[in-house]
Wavefront OBJ file of the C-alpha trace (Angstrom):
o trace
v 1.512 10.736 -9.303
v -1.885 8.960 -9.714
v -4.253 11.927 -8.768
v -2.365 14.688 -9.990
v -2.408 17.729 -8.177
v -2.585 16.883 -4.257
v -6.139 18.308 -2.267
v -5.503 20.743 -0.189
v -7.221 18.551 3.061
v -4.053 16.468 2.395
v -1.383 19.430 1.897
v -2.424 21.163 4.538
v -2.414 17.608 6.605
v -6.059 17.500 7.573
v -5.987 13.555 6.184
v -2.479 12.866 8.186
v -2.338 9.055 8.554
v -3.068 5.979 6.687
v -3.076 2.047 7.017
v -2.096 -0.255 3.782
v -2.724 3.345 1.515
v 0.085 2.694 -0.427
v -1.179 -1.025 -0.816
v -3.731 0.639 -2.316
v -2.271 2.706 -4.935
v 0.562 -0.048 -6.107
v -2.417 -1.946 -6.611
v -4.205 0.558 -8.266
v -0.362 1.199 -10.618
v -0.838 -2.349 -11.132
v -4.517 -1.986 -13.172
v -5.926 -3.077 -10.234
v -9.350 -1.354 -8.775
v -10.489 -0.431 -5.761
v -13.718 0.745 -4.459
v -14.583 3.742 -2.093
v -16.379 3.732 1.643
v -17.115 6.538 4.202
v -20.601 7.253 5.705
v -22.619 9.095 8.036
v -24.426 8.436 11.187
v -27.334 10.250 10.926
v -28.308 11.769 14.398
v -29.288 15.680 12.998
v -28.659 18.187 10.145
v -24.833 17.622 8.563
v -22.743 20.610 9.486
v -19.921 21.293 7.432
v -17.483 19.333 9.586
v -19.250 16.276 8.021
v -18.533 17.643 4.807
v -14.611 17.354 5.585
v -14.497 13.666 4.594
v -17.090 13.575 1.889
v -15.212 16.354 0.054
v -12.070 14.236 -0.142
v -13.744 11.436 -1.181
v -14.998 13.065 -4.048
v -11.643 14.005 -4.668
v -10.672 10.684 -4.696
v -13.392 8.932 -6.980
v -12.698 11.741 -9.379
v -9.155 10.581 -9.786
v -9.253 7.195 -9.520
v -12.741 6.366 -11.188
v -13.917 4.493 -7.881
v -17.384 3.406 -7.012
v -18.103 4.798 -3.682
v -20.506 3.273 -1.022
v -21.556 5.532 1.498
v -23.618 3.871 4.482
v -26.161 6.122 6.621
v -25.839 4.125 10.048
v -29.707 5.170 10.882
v -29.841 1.633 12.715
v -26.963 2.585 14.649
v -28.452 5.812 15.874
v -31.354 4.028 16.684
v -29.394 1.891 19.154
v -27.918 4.115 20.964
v -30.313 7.267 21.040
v -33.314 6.453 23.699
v -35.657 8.665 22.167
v -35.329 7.952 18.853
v -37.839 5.688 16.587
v -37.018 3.897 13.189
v -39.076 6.736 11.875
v -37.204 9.385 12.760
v -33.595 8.358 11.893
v -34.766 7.119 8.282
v -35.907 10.592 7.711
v -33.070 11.859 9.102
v -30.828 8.972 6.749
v -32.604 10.923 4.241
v -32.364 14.457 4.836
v -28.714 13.795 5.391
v -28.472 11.635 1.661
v -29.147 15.239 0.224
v -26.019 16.710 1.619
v -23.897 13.670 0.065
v -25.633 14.156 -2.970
v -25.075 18.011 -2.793
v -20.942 17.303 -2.742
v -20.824 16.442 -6.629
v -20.262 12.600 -6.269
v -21.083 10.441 -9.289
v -24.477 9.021 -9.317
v -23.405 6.166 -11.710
v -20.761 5.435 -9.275
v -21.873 6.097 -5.464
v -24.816 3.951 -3.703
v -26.148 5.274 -0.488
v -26.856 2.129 1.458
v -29.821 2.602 4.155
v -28.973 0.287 6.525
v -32.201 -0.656 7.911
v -33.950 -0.597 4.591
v -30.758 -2.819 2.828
v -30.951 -5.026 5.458
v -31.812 -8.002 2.862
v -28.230 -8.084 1.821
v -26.565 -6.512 4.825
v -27.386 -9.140 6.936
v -25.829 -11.590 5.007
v -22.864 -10.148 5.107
v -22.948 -8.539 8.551
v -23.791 -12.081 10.279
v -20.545 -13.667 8.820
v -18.681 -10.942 9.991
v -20.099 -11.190 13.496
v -19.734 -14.926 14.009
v -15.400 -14.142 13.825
v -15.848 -11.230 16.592
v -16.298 -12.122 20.130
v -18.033 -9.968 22.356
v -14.965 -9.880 24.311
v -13.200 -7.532 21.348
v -15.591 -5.827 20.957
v -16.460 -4.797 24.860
v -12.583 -4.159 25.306
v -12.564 -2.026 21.570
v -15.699 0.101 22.221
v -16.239 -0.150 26.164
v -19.488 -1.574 25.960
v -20.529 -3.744 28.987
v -23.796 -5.545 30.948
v -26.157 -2.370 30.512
v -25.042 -2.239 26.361
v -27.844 -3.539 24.274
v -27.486 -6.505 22.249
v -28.066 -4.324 19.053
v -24.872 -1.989 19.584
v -22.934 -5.463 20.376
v -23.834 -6.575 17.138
v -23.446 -3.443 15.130
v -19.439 -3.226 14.281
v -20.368 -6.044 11.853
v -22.826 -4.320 10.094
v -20.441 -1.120 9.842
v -17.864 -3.575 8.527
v -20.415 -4.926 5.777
v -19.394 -1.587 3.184
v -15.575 -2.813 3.004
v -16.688 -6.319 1.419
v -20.245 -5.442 -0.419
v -18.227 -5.152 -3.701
v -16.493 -8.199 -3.338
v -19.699 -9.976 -2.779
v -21.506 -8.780 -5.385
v -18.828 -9.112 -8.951
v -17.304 -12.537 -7.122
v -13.879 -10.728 -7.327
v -12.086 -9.966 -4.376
v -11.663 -6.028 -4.654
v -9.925 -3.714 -2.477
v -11.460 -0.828 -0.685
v -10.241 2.431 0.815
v -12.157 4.271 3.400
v -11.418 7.753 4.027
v -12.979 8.696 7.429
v -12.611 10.711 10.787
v -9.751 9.341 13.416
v -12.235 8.175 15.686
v -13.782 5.738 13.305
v -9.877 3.879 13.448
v -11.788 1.274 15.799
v -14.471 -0.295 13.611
v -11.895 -0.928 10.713
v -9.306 -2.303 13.509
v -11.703 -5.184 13.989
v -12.671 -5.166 10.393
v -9.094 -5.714 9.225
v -8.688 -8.878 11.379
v -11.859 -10.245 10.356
v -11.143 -9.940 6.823
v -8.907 -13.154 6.100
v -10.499 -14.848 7.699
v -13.644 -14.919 5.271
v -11.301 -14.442 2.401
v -11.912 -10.444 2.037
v -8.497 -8.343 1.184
v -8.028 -5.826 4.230
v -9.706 -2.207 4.246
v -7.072 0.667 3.769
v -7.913 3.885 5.245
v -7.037 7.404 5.587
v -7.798 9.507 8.274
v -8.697 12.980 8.884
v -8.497 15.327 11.922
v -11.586 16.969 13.334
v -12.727 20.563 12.240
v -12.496 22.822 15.069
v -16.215 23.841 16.681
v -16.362 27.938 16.689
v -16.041 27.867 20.266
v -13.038 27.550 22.691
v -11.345 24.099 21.958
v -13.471 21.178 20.479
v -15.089 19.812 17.517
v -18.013 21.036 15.586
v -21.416 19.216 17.351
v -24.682 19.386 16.220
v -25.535 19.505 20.118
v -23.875 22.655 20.205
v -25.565 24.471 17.195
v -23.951 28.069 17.995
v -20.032 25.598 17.457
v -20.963 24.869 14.218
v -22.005 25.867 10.724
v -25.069 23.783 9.220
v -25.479 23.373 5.349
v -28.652 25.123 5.810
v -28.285 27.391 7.867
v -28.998 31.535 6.620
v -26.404 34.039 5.343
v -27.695 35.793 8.919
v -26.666 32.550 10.826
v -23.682 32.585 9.353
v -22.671 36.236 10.203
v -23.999 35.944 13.599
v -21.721 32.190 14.082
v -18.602 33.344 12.669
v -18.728 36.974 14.857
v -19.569 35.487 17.724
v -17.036 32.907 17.109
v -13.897 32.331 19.867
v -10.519 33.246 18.252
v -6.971 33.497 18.705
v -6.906 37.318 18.859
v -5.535 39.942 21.951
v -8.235 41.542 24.057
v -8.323 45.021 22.444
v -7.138 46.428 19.405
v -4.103 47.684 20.531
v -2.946 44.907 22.379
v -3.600 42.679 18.882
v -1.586 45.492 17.076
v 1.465 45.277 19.243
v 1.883 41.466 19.812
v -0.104 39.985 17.648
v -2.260 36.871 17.554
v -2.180 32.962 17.845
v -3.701 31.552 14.618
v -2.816 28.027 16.023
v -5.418 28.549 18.598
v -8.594 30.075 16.120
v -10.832 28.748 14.205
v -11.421 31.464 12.216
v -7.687 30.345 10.782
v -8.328 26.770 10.610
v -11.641 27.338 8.798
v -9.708 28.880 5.909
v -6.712 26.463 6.422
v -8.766 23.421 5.843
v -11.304 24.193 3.688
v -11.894 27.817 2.492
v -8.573 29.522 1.043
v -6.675 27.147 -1.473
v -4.330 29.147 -2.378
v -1.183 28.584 0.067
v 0.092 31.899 -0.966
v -2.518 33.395 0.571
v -2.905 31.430 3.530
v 1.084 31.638 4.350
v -0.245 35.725 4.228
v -3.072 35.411 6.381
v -1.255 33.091 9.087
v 1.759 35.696 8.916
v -0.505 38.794 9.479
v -2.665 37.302 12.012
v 0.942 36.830 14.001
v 1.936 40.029 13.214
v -1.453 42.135 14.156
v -1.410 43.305 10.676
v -4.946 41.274 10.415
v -7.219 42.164 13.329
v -10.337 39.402 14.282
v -12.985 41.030 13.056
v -11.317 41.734 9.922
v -10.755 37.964 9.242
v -14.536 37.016 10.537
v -15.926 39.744 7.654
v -13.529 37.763 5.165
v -14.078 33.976 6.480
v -18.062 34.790 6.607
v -18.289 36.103 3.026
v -16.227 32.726 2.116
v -18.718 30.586 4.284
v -22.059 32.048 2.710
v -21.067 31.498 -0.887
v -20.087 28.150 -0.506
v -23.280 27.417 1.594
v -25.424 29.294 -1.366
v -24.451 26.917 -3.821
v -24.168 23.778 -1.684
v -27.723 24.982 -1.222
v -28.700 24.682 -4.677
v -27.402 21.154 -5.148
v -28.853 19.958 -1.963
v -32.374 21.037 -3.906
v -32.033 19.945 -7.242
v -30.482 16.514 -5.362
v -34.464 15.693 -3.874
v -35.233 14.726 -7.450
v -31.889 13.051 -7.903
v -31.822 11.241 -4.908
v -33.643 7.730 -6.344
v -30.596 7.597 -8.794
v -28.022 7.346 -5.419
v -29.783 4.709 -3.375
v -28.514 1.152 -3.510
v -31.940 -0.438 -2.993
v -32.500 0.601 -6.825
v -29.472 -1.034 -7.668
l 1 2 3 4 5 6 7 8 9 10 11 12 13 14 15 16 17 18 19 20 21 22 23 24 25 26 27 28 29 30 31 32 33 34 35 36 37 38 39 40 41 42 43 44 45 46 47 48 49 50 51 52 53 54 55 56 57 58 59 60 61 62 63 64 65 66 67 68 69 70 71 72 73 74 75 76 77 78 79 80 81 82 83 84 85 86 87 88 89 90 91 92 93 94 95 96 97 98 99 100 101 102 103 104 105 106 107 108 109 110 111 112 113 114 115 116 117 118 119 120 121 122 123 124 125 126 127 128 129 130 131 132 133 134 135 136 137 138 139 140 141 142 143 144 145 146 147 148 149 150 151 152 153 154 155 156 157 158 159 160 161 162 163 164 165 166 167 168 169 170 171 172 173 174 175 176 177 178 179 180 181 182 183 184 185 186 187 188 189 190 191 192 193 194 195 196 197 198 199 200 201 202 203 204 205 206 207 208 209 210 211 212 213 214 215 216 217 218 219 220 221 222 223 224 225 226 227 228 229 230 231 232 233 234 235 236 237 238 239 240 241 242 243 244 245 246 247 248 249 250 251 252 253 254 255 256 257 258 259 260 261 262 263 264 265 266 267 268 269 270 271 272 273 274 275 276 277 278 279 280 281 282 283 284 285 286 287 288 289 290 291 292 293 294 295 296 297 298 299 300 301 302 303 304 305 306 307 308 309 310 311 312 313 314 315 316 317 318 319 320 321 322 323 324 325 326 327 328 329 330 331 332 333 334
């Protein structure tokens, strides 16, 4: 009713559960704002399974109006990567900002908190936060334990500082909904029973499934380069990815031909399901003649690949043009 027509991450159920969301929008029926949060930890180049979440969200401050802040955890990576310096996750916080950027979001509405740089007003918030958390929830939420640093200890309250940043600086107490992966669910957990009890309204959120990695079961990771797509990666990247991809397809031709194959299984499928085919006409079609063996593998890789490399072309050009945009988007020039 409020956003009009619903995004196809949520008819297709990629966003499939929700705390407090329709808190959110009775509020929001009410005349009532609410800001946006979702972020990135930035361990390597964003591959388009960390676009997943950031696409919604710009589907949500476009029809709602919402001021989004999006926090690059580089001090998180920092923690819990041996090898990395300050150095090389800031650039890497950086790098990444140009992806975010590249989605469309509205620079007069979205601030890209640094979280080692912001730390000036972070802190503030973060060490209120951490004085209602004992290290007892958090060991028992995130199964840390002796060998844990005392940074990572410490961190859930700086992830939680995002949810309340608005609140603290317009002196109103205004809601916030944070669209995010499932596996984020703990950090907002602790948030939301932290909140009262410095006076903050609780975060709502809204959750998304993973994308599927290109190989055999799993997510995309950046570990894995050949089970993912990077933003910047080549048309010739691409082709060589998506054909080399695992599917749900027979062994041979004929054998797909007679008894068909198991979309539910590929994610050749699920890469147009989620993200790539919004018509559901057409991806009711492509599900039925994958079953049927009407639509062989490599027919669908040809198809998903040309879909992949034109997106990726003109994600491209935004993530170029946003290196001399990128000062607008930072919160430190607030």
């Amino acid at each position: 009713r409020h956003a009009g027509e619903l995004h196809l991450q949520l008819r297709r159920r990629l966003f499939f559960s929700h705390r407090d969301l329709d808190w959110i929008l009775d509020m929001y029926e009410a005349g009532r704002k609410f800001v946006l949060y979702t972020g990135r930890g930035p361990s390597g180049p964003v591959h388009i399974g960390h676009l997943v979440p950031w696409i919604f969200t710009k589907y949500l401050q476009d029809a709602f109006d919402a001021k989004l802040y999006f926090q690059m955890t580089d001090d998180e990576k920092f923690l819990v990567n041996p090898d990395f310096t300050l150095d090389k996750t800031r650039r890497l916080a950086y790098d990444n900002a140009l992806d975010v950027i590249a989605v469309g979001f509205d620079a007069k509405k979205t601030k890209i908190i640094m979280d080692v740089e912001d730390a000036d007003i972070i802190y503030k918030i973060a060490i209120r936060v951490a004085k209602k958390i004992t290290f007892s929830t958090i060991r028992a939420v995130f199964g840390l334990n002796e060998s844990s640093n005392i940074g990572i200890i410490f961190f859930p309250a700086v992830q939680a500082v995002p949810c309340f940043i608005e609140s603290e600086l317009t002196g109103e107490n205004v809601p916030c909904l944070i669209p995010a992966a499932i596996d984020q669910d703990p950090y907002w957990r602790v948030t939301r029973d932290v909140a009262p009890k410095l006076g903050y309204l609780k975060p709502a959120q809204i959750h998304c499934k993973f994308l599927p990695g290109l190989g055999k079961g799993g997510k995309m990771s950046a570990s894995l380069p050949e089970t993912c797509i990077f933003t910047t990666d080549s048309p010739e990247d691409v082709d060589r990815k998506i054909w080399n991809a695992f599917t749900g397809g027979r062994p041979t031709v004929k054998e797909q031909k007679m008894h068909g194959g198991d979309p539910t299984i590929c994610p050749i499928y699920y890469y147009d399901h989620y993200l790539f085919e919004d018509d559901d006409r057409k991806i009711k079609e492509i599900y039925m003649k994958c079953r049927s063996g009407d639509l062989l593998c490599g027919e669908h890789k040809t198809m998903l690949s040309e879909k992949i490399k034109k997106f990726l072309k003109e994600h491209q050009k935004r993530r170029e043009k946003a290196k001399d945009l990128l000062d607008e988007f930072l919160f430190k020039n607030r």
